[in-house]
C-alpha positions as CSV (number, residue, x, y, z in Angstrom):
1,X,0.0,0.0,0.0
2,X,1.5,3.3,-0.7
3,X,2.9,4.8,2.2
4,X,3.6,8.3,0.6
5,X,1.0,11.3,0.5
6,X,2.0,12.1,-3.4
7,X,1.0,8.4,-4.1
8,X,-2.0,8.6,-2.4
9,X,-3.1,11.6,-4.3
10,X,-1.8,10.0,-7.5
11,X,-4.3,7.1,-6.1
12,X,-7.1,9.1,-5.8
13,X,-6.6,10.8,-9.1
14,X,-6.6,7.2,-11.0
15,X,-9.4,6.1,-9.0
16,X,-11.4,9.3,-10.5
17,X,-10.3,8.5,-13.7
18,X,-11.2,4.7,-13.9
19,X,-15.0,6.0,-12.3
20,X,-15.0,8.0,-14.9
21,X,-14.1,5.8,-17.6
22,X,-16.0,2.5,-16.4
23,X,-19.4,3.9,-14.4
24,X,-21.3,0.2,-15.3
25,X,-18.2,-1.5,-13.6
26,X,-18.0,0.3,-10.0
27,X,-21.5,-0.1,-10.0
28,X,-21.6,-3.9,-10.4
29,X,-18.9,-4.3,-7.5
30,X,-21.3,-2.0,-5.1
31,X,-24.0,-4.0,-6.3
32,X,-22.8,-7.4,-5.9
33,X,-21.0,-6.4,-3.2
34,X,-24.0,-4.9,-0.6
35,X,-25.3,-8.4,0.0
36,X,-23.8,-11.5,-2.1
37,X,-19.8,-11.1,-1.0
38,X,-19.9,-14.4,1.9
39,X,-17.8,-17.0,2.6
40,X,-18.3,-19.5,0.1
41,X,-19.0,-17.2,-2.7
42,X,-17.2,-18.1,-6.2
43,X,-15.5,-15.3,-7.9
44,X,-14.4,-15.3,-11.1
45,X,-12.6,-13.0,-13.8
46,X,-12.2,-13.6,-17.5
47,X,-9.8,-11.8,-19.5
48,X,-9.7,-11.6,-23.3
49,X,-6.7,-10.0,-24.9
50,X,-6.7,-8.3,-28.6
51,X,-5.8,-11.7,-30.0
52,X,-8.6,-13.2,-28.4
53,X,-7.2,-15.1,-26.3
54,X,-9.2,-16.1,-23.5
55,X,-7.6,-16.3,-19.1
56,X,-10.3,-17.7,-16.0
57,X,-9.9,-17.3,-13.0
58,X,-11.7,-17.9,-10.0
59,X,-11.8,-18.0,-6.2
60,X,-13.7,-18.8,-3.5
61,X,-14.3,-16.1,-0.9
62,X,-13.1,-16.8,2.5
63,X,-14.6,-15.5,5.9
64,X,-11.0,-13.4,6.0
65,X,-11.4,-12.3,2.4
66,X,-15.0,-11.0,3.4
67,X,-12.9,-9.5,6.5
68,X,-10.7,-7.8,3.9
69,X,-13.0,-6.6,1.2
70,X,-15.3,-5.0,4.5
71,X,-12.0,-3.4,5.2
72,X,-11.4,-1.7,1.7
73,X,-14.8,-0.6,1.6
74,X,-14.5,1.0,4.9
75,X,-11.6,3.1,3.6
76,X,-13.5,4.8,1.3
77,X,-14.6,7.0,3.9
């Protein structure tokens, strides 16, 4: 985690950018993320690069991973 105040502005300023640029996709985390993130839950993420080639992964979600993600949304202030 960045420890310095310039790369926690810097942080902040991508963060804006990526809301900016991907509204649908932020939304879908808050969405899924009010009620479905548990223990147990699968998550998976599928990447296709410009060749088409396709990379899957998943995982399950652990009670600490729920600890963590409950973390990371508390940050946000």
């Amino acid at each position: 985690m960045a420890k310095n105040p310039l790369q926690f502005m810097q942080l902040a300023e991508r963060l804006k950018i990526f809301r900016e640029q991907h509204p649908r996709v932020l939304d879908f985390i808050q969405a899924v993320g009010r009620n479905n993130l548990q223990p147990g839950v699968i998550l998976e993420l599928r990447v296709t690069d410009l060749d088409g080639k396709v990379s899957v992964t998943n995982m399950r979600l652990t009670e600490e991973d729920v600890e963590t993600i409950g973390i990371i949304k508390n940050l946000k202030g």
